[in-house]
C-alpha positions as CSV (number, residue, x, y, z in Angstrom):
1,X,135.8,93.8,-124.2
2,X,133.9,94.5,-120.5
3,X,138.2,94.3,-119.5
4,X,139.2,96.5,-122.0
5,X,136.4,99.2,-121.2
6,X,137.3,99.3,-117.2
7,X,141.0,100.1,-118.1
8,X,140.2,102.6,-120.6
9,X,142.0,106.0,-119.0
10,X,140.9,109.5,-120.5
11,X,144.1,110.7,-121.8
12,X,142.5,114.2,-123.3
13,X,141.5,116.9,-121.2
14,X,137.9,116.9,-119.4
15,X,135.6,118.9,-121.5
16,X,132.1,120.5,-119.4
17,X,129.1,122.0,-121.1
18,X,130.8,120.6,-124.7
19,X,133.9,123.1,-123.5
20,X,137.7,121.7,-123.5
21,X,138.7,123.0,-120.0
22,X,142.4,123.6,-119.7
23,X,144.4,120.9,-119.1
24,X,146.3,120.3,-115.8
25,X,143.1,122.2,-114.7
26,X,142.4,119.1,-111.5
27,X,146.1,119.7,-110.4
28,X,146.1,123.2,-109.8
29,X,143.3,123.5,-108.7
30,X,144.3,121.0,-105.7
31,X,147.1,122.6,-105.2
32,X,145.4,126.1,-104.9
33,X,143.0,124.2,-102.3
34,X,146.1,122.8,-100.2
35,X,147.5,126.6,-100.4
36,X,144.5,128.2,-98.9
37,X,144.1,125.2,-96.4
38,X,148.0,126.1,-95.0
39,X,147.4,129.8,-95.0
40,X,143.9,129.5,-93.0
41,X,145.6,127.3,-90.2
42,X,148.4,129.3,-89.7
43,X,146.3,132.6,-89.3
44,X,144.4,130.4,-87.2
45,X,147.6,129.1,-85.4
46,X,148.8,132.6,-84.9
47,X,145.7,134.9,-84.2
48,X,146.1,134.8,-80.3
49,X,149.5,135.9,-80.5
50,X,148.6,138.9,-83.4
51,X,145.6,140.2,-82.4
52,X,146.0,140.6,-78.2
53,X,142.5,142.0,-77.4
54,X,140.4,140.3,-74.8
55,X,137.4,140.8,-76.9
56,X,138.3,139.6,-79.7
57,X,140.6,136.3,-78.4
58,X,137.0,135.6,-76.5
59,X,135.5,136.0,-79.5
60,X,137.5,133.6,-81.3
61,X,137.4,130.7,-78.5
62,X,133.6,130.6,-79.4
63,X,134.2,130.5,-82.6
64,X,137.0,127.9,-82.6
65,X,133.8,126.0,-80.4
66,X,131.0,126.4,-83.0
67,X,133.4,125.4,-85.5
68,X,133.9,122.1,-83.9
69,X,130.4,122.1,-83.3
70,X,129.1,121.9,-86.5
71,X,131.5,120.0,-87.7
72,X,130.8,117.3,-85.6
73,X,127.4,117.8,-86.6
74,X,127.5,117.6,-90.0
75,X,129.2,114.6,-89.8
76,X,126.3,112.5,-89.0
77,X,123.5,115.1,-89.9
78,X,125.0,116.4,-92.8
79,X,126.1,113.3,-94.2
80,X,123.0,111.1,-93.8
81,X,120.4,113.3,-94.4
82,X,118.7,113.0,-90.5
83,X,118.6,116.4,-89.1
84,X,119.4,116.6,-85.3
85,X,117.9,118.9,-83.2
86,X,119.2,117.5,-80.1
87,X,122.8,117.8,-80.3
88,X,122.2,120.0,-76.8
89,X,121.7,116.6,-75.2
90,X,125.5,115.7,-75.6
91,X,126.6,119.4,-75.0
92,X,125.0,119.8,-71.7
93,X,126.1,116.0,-71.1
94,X,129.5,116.5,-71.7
95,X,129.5,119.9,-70.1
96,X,127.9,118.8,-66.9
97,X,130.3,115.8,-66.7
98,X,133.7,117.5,-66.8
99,X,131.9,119.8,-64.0
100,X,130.9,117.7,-61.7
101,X,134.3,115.7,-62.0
102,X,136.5,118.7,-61.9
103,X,134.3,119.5,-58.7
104,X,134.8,115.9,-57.2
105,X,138.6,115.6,-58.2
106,X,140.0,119.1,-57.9
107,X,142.5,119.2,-60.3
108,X,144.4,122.0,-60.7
109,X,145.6,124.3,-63.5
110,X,145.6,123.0,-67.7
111,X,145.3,119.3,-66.3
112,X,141.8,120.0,-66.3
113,X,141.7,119.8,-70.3
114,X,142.5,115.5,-69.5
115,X,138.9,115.5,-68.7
116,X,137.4,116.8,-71.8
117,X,138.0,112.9,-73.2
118,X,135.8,111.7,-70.6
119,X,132.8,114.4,-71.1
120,X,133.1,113.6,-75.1
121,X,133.1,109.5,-73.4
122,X,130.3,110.0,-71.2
123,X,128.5,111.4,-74.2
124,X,128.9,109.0,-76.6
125,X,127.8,106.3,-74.2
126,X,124.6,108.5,-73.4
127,X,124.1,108.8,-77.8
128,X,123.7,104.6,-77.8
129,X,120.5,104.3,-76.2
130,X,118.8,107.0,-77.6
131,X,120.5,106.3,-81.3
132,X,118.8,103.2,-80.4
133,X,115.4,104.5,-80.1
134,X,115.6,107.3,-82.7
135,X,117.3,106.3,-85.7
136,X,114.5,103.2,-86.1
137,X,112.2,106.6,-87.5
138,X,113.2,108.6,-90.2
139,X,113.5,112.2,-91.1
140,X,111.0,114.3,-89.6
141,X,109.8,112.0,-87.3
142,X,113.4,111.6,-86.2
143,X,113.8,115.4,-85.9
144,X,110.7,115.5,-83.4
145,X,112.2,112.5,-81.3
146,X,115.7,114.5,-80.8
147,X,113.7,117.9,-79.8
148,X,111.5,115.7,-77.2
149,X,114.9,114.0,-75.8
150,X,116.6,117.6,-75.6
151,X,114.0,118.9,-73.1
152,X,113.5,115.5,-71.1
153,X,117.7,116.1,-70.5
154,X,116.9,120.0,-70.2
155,X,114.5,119.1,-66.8
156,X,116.6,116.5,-65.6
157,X,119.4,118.7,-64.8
158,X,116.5,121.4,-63.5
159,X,115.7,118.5,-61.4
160,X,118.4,116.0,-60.3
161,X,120.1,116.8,-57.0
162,X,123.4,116.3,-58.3
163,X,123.1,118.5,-61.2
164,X,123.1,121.4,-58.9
165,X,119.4,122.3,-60.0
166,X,118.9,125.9,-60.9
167,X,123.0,126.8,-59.9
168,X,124.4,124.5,-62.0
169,X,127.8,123.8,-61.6
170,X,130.7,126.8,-61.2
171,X,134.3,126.2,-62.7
172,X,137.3,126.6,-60.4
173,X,139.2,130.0,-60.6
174,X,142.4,129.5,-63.3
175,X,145.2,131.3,-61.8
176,X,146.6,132.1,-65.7
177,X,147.9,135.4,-67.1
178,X,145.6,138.1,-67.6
179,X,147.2,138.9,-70.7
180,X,146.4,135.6,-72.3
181,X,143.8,134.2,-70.2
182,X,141.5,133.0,-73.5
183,X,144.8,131.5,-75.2
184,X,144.6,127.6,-73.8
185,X,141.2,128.0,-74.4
186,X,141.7,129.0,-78.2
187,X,144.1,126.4,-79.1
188,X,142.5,123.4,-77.2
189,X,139.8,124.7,-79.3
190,X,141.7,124.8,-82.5
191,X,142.8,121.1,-81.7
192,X,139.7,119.8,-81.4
193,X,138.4,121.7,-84.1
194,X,141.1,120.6,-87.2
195,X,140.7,116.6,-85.4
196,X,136.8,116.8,-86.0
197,X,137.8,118.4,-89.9
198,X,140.2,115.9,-90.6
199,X,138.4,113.3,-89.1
200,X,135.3,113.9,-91.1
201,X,137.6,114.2,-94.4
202,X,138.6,110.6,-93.2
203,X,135.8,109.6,-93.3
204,X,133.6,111.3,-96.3
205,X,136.4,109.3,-98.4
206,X,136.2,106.2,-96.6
207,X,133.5,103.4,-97.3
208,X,131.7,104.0,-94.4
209,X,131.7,107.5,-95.7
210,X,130.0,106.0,-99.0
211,X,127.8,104.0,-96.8
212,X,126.5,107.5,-95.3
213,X,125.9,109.1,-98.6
214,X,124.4,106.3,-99.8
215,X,121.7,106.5,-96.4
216,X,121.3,110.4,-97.6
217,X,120.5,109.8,-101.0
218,X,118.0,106.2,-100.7
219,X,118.2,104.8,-97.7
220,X,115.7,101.7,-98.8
221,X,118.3,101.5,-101.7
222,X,121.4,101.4,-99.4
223,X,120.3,98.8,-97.2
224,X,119.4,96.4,-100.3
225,X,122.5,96.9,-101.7
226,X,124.2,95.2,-98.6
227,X,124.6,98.4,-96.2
228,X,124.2,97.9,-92.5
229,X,122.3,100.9,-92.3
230,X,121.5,101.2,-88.3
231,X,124.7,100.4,-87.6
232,X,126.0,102.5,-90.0
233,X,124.0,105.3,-89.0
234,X,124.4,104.7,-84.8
235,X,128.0,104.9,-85.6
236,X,128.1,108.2,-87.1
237,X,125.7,109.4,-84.6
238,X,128.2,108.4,-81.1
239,X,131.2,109.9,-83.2
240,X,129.2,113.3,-83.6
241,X,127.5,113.1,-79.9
242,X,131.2,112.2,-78.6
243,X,132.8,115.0,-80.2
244,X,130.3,117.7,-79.1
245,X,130.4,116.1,-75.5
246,X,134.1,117.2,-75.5
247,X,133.6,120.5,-77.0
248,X,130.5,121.0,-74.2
249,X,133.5,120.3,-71.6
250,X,135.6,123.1,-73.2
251,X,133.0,125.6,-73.4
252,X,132.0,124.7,-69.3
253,X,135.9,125.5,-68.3
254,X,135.9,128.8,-70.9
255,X,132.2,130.2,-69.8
256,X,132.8,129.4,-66.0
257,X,129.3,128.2,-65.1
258,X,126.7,125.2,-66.7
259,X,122.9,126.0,-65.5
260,X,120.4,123.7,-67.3
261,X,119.3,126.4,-70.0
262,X,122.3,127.3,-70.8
263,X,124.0,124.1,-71.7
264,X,120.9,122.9,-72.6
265,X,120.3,125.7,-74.9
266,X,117.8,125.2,-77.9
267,X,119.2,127.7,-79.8
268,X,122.9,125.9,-79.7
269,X,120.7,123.4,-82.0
270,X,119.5,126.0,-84.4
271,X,122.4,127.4,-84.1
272,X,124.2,124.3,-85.8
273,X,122.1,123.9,-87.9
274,X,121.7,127.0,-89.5
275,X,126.3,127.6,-89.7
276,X,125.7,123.7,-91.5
277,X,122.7,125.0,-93.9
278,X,124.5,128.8,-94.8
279,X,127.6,127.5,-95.4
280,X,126.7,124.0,-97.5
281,X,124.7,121.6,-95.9
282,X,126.8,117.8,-95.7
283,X,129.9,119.5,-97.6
284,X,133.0,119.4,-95.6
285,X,134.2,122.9,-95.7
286,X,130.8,124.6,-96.0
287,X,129.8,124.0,-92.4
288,X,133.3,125.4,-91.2
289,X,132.6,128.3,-93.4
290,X,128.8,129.0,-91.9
291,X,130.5,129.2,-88.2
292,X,133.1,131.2,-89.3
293,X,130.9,133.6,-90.4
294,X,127.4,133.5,-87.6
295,X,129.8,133.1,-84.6
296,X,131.5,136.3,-84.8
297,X,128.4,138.0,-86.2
298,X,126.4,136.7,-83.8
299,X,129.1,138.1,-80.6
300,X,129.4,141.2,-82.6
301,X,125.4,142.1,-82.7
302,X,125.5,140.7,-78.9
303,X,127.9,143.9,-77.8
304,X,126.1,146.6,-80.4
305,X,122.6,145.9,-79.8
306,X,121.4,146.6,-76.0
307,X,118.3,143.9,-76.7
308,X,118.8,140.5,-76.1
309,X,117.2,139.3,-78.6
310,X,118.3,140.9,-81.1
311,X,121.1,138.1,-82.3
312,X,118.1,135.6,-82.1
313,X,115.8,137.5,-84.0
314,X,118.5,138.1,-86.8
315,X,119.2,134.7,-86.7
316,X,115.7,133.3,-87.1
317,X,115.3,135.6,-89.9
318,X,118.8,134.7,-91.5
319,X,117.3,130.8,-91.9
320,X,114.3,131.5,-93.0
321,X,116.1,133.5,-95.9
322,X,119.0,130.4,-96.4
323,X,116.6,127.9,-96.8
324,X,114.1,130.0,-99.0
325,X,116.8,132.0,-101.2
326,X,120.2,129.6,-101.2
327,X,118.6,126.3,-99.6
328,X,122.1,124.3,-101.0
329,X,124.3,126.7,-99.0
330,X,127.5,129.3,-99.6
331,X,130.1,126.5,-100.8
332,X,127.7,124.2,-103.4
333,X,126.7,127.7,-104.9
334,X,130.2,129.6,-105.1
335,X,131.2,125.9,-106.6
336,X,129.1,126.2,-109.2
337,X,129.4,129.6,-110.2
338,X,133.0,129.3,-110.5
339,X,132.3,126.4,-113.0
340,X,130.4,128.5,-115.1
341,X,132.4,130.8,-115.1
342,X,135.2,128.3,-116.1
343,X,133.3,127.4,-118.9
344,X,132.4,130.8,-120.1
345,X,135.7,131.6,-120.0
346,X,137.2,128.4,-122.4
347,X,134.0,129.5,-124.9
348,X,135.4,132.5,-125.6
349,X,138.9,131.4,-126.0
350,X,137.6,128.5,-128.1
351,X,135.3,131.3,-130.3
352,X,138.6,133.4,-130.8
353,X,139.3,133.8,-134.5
354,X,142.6,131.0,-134.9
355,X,142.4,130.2,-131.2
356,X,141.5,126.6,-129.1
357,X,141.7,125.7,-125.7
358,X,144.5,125.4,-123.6
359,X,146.2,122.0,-124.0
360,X,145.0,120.9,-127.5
361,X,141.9,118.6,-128.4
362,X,140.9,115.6,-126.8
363,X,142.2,112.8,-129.0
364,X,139.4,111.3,-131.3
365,X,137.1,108.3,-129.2
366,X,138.2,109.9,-125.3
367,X,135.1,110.8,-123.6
368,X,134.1,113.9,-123.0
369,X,131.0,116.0,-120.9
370,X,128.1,117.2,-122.7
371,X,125.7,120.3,-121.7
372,X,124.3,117.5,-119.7
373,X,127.4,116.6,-117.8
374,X,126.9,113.0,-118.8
375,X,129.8,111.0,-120.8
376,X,129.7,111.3,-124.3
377,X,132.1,109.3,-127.1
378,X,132.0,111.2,-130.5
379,X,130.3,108.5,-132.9
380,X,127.6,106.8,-130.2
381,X,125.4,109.8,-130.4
382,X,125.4,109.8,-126.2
């Protein structure tokens, strides 16, 4: 019988809220996802070459940066549930390595881009040790521990000789086109942007993707169910310091200059954070969304408003609103209002006089959701 139950397919369409939904209803709406997914990366792939304005190409290299940003982020944050405010360690790190090697080495022209591996490298390696001492805490105590290690790496570079102290370290003059100037920029940007998305895909649907979710939702309950959960979670956390150690490099070569508060920047932190929490905190496109939308809101108060902190006062008072008013984010939210709507929808083609749901009724015994949303068999009174 326990044989017979696990190969038991649902032929009948899914019913939610005691509602037939339409069948086919999964496929197309994969299909519409895939659609919009190929339309957004060839605007993306094409927006340089459309929209020519220095301005606005600047604009979008930052974006294309916070994008990858907060990807990487979420991919340890938002999957395991431990908040990083330190991910300015591995920015600065990686920023101030490709500096100081482009500085030693000299090289000329786009082979500078060969060194953004080795900042997103240098990163990683810097994210064992202090994985090592943080992750044995656990949420807010591990949130303190990564604010305290940002401003010990914040007065090192103030402080170390080699650093450059308080002048940082100036990129070389790029002899490119005026007229695209930001372009290698943007699509080194892009690249590294749609790697970190894919990669974090990859992963959400691997096991060690499970073995994340499963540190987010009991962590005490992961780890007796067999999960190697410091390793699991030091993993994630070199892959996400890696990734923003290369993206550091890239914004070094785009902005021209490192200095110790700027690539050490607090607000790059709350920054992440607050794209990760606006657009669906630990959901893969949600993060992607909430950059897409600060970033260029954020450039755009920067040029209208003459005070310069203006952009940080909207954006303090932007979070505080998130996490009272939509705390699960734009994409969990939309998601479930388009359900309901779903649903609303089948109930009143249901209620019409002589008419059903698209695709017939489920055949008598498949299981089907209840207002609930737990399985139900008609007959067991579940």
């Amino acid at each position: 019988e326990g044989a017979m139950s696990q190969g038991t397919v649902q032929t009948g369409p899914l019913q939610a809220g005691g509602v037939q939904l339409p069948a086919g209803h999964d496929r197309r709406t994969t299909v519409a996802r895939l659609g919009c997914l190929a339309v957004l990366l060839a605007i993306a792939a094409i927006f340089p070459l459309v929209i020519t304005n220095a301005l606005y190409t600047e604009f979008a290299v930052l974006t294309m940066i916070y994008v990858g940003a907060v990807a990487a982020w979420n991919l340890f944050s938002g999957y395991t549930g431990y908040i990083s405010l330190g991910n300015a360690v591995f920015f600065g790190t990686g920023a101030y390595t490709v500096g100081l090697l482009t500085k030693q080495w000299k090289l000329p022209g786009g082979d500078i881009f060969a060194l953004l591996p080795l900042g997103g490298l240098v990163a990683a390696l810097v994210a064992v040790p202090l994985g090592l001492i943080a992750l044995r805490v656990r949420r807010h105590t591990f949130v303190v521990i990564t604010i305290a290690f940002f401003f010990i790496f914040q007065l090192l570079a103030f402080n170390l000789s080699f650093t450059g102290g308080n002048q940082g370290v100036s990129s070389p003059f790029f002899l490119w086109s005026a007229a695209d100037y930001n372009n290698p920029f943007y699509y080194v940007g892009l690249i590294i942007a749609v790697a970190t998305i894919t990669l974090s895909w990859l992963i959400r649907n691997s096991r060690f993707g499970l073995q994340l979710l499963a540190i987010r939702d009991d962590e005490d309950r992961a780890r007796g169910l067999g999960v190697r959960t410091m390793r699991t979670k030091l993993t994630a956390f070199v892959i996400s310091a890696g990734i923003t150690g290369m993206i550091g490099g890239l914004w070094w070569f785009f902005i021209g200059q490192a200095l110790p508060e700027t690539a050490f920047d607090p607000l790059f932190d709350l920054t992440v954070a607050l794209m990760a929490f606006l657009g669906g905190f630990g959901t893969l496109a949600g993060p992607v969304l909430g950059a897409l939308i600060l970033e260029p809101l954020q450039q755009w108060i920067g040029i209208t408003f003459t005070n310069g902190y203006t952009s940080d006062i909207v954006l303090g008072g932007l979070f505080l609103a998130v996490i009272l008013f939509m705390p699960r984010g734009l994409v969990p939210t939309g998601a479930e209002f388009v359900t309901k709507w779903r649903v609303a929808q089948a109930r009143r083609r249901e209620a019409a006089p002589g008419g059903s749901a698209p695709g017939g009724s489920a055949p008598p015994g498949s299981p089907t959701l209840g207002r609930s949303g737990t399985p139900s068999t008609p007959g067991t009174g579940t």
